[in-house]
N, C-alpha and C positions, 0 to 999 in steps of 0.2 A: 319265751313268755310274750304272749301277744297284750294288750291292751283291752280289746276292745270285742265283744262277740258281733259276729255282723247278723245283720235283717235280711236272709238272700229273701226275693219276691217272689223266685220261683212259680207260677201256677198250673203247673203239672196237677191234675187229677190222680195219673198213675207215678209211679213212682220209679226208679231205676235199680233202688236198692230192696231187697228183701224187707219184708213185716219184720217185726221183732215179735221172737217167737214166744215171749211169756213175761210178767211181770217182775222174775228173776232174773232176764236177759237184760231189760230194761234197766233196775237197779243197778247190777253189776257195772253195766256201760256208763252211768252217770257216778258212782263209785271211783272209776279209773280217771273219765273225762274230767268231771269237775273238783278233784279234788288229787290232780297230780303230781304225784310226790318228789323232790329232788331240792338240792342246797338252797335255801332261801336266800338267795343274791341280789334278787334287781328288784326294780323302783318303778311304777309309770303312772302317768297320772291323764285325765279327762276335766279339762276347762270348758266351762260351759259361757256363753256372753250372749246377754241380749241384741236385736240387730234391732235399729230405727232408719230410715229411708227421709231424712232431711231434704225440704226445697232450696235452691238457691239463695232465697230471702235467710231462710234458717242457720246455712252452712259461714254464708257471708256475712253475717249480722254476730258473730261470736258468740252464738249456741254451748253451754258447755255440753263435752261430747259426751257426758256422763248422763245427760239429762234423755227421760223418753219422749220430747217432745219430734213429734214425725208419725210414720204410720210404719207398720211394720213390710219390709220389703219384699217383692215377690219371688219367687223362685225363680220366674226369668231371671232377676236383676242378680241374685245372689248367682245363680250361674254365670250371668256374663261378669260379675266380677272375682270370681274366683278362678275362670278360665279351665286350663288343665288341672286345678285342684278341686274343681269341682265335684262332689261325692255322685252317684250314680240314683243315690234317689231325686237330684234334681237336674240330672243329666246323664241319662243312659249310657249316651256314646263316649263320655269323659274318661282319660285314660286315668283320674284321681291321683294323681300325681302326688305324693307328698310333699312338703314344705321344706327348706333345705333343712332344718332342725330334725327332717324326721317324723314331721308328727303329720298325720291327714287331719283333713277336713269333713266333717259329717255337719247333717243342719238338723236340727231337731223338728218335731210338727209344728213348732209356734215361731219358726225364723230364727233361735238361737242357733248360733255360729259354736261348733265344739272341735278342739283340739284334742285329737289324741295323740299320745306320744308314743314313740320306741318305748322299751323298760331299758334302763341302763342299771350301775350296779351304784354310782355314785349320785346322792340326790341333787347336789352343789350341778355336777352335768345337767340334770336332768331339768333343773331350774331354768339353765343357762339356756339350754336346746328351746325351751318353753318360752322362752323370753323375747328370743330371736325369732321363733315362728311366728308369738305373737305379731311384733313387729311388723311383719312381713306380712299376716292377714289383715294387720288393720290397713294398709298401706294400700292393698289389693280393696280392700271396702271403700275404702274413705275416693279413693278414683269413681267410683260411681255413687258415691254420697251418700253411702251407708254409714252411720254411724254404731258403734260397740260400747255397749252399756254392762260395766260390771256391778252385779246384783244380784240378789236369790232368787228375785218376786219381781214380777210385773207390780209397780203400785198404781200405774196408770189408763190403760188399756185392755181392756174388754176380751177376754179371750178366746184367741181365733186361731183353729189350726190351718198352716201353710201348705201341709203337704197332703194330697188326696188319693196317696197308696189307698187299695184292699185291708191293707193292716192298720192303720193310722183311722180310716173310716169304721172298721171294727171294733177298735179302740175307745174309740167316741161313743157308740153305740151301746157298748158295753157298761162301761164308767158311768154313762148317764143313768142307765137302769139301778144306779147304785146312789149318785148323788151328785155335789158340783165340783167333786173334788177332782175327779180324772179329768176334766177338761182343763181347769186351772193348772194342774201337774201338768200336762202336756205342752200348752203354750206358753205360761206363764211364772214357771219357776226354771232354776241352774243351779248345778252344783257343782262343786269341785270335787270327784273322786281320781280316789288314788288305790291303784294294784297295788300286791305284794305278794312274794311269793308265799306258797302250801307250806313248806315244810319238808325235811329231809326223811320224816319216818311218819308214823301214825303218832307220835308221841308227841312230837313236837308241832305237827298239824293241829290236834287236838289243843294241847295249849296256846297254839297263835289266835287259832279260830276262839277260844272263850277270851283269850284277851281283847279281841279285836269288839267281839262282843261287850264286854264288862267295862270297856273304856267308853264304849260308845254314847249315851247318856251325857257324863261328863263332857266331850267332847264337842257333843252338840250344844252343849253350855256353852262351850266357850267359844264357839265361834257361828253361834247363832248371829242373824242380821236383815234378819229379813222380818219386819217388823206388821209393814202394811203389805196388802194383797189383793190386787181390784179384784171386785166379785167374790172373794171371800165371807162366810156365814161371820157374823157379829162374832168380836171377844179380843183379849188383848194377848198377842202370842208375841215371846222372841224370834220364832222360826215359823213364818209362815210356812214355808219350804217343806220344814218338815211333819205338822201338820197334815198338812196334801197327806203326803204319805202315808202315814197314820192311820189315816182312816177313807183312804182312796177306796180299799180293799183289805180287808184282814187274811183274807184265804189265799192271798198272792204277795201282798206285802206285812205281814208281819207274822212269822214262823215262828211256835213253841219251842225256839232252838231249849229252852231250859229244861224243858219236858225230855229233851234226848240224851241215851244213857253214851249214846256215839255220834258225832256229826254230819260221818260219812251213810251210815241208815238212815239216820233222820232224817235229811235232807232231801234223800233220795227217794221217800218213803211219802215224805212232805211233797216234793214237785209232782209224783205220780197222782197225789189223791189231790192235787191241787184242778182247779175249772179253768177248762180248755176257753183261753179270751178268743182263739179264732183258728180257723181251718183252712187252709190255703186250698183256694180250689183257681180251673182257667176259667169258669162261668159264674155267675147267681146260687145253681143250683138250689137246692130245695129248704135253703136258710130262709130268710127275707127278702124282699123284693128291694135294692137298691143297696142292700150289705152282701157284698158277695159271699164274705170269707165268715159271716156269722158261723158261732159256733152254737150248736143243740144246746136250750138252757138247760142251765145244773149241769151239764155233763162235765166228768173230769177225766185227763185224759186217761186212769185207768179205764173208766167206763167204753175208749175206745179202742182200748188195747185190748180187753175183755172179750169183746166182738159186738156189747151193747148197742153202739152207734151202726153197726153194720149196714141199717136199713136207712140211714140217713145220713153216711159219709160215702159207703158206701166201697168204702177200702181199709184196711185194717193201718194202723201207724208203722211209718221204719224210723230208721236211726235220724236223718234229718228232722221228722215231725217233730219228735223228740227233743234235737237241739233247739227248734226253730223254740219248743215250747218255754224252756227254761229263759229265752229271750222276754218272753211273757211275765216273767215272775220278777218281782221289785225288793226281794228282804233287804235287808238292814247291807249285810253284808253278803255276799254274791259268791260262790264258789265256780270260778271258767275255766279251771288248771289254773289258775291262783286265786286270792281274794279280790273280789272289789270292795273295797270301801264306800258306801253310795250314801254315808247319811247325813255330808259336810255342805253347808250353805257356801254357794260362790260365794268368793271372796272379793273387797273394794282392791282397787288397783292389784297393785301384784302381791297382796299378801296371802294369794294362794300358796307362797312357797312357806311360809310359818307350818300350816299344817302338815305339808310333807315332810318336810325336817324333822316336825312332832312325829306322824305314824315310821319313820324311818330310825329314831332314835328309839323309840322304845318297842321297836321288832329287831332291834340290832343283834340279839343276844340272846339266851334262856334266860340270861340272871336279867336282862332289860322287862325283859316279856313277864316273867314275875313278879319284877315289881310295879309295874304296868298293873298288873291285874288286880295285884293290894292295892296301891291307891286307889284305885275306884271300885272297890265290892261292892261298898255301901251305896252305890249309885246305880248297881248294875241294872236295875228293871224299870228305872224311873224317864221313860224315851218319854212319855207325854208331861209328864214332869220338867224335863229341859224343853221340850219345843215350846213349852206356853210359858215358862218364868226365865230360864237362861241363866245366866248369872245371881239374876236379883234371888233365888235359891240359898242358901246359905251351906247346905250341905252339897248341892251340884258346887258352887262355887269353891268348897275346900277340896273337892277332889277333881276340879280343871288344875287350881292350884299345883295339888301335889304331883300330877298328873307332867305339870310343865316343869315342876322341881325334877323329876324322873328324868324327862327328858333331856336335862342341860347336864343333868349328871350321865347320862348316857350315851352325849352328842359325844362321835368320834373327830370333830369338828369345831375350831371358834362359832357360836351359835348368839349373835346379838339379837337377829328377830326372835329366838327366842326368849333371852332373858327383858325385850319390850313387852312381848305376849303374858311373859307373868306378871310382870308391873299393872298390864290392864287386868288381865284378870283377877288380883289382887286386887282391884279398885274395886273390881265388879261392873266394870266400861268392857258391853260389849264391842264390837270391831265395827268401825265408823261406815256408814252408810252408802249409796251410792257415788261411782267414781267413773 
């Protein structure tokens, strides 16, 4: 179980591997790929951290290092100070070395620093691995004066993307023709997501995936914290963060999974008719002038599988467009041969590890995963509901509650961050602010 799907940049016009020869070739391949079945055993998790580029005056004058004040830092700097662990979108020739935890290094377009980890099978490890790398990146940042800001939301700085890929400029280009929410997603908000695995059969797939679902709401209740949002349209949200999302894109981020009678169709069924954000091409070609990778408006990428775009791709898709596409898509939760988890606001200091513990105690089990699913029924559809009230909800708030009552009865583990996290929850005190 890998972590983390990657961005290859590729810009090959022609392809190495065969077209896929039909839209039931297609399904089936996403069918097996994202949604691979075997013992649900390991844990991995993606820490996302603001980066600020402090001046001497700032570093030496006792700045807390939680605060955005600085600019955000350049890709040179973050390259020269992550060295060998530098990922390859901001240093081609970088062997990306992992961190001795385990976990690599990726930068996102707005200078967030992300940790991904191994999957391990015990989360206590996989805290611990995450703890130590951290450690270790800030250590590599803080030598060139980079400071790490844990937070969901930019609340200070104006959002700018860092990195000026083909895909990242496509990105921007696309988002904007929608609103100001893909730009802000991109530079300006982090999460904490956490993998886990599919499932040992269709049966139990199927039940992880609606639990993962039906929790979700509730969850974002309780661990909303991201309040303020520079650039953000007027109104009072607990989850900026998630928000963005929301309404970034409906046709890429948020999937009628309710609408489907199986998740494995659906899904599959949903990413085909989902719009193509971009095209990897080595030139301009005949998109826009200064978007290389623009993709044909409206078109989705059935329509290029079809042969419609023929005359203006000019090559029919294989198995890579394909994966490359599903990189494209943002639901809730993410099918890559396991789940992603993507709907959880960074967390202040280390209390990313609360959450995992949570989604780890109640995927422990069937009888966990069931009762996971009761506690939060009543909550199931209400995702703009928790990002704009959170706690203050009285029904989200009883089923984060019972949600974390699940979980301490579930924990095969002493779990005191979690019986803290009920205490606040119970208060109705979301999780304390920047750190």
């Amino acid at each position: 179980m890998a972590v983390t799907l990657e961005h290859p940049e590729s810009t090959s016009d022609s392809s190495p591997h065969p077209a896929l020869s039909s839209r039931a070739a297609a399904e089936a391949y996403l069918g097996g790929v994202c949604f691979k079945l075997g013992p649900p055993l390991l844990i991995g998790a993606e820490l996302e951290w603001f980066t600020v580029h402090r001046s001497g005056a700032e570093t030496g004058h006792g700045t807390a290092r939680g605060s955005f004040t600085g600019r955000r830092p350049t890709t040179a700097l973050l390259a020269q100070a992550l060295g060998p662990h530098a990922p390859h979108s901001i240093a081609p020739d970088s062997p990306a070395e992992p961190l001795p935890g385990g976990s690599r290094v990726t930068v996102e377009p707005g200078g967030q620093i992300e940790l991904s980890s191994i999957a391990v099978a015990d989360p206590a490890d996989l805290c611990a691995r995450l703890s130590a790398d951290y450690r270790r990146l800030r250590e590599l940042l803080s030598a060139r004066s980079i400071g790490m800001v844990a937070a969901a939301a930019d609340p200070a700085r104006a959002p700018r993307c860092q990195l000026r890929q083909p895909r990242y400029q496509a990105m921007e280009d696309y988002f904007g023709r929608i609103g100001p929410f893909g730009r802000l997603m991109m530079s300006n908000t982090a999460a904490a997501q956490i993998s886990v695995d599919i499932g040992a059969d269709r049966a139990e797939l199927a039940a992880r995936w609606t639990a993962l679902h039906t929790v979700g709401p509730a969850l974002v209740a309780a661990f909303a914290c991201s309040p303020v949002l520079r650039g953000a349209p007027s109104g009072d949200w607990a989850s900026q963060r998630m928000r963005t999302w929301l309404h970034l894109d409906p046709t890429r981020a948020c999937p009628p999974v309710a609408e489907w009678a199986d998740p494995v169709t659906g899904y599959a069924g949903w990413a085909l008719d989902a719009p193509l954000l971009c095209v990897r091409r080595s030139e301009e070609g005949p998109a826009r002038p200064g978007v290389a990778w623009r993709a044909p408006d409206q078109a989705t990428f059935d329509d290029w599988l079809s042969g419609d775009l023929d005359s203006e791709i000019g090559r029919r898709p294989d198995i890579d467009d394909l994966r490359y596409h599903l990189t494209t898509l943002f639901p809730p939760v993410r099918p890559a041969g396991y789940f992603e988890v993507r709907y959880l606001d960074a967390q202040p200091g280390e209390s990313w590890k609360v959450p995992i513990a949570v989604l780890h105690a109640l995927l422990s089990t069937p009888a966990a995963v069931a009762d996971a699913t009761a506690a939060a029924a009543d909550t199931a559809d209400r995702w703009l509901d928790a990002a704009r009230h959170g706690l203050a909800d009285p029904q989200l708030r009883a089923a984060a509650v019972a949600l974390l009552e699940a979980a301490i009865a579930h924990s095969r583990a002493p779990a005191p961050e979690l019986h803290e996290a009920l205490r606040r929850c119970s208060a109705g005190a979301q999780p304390a602010g920047i750190s």
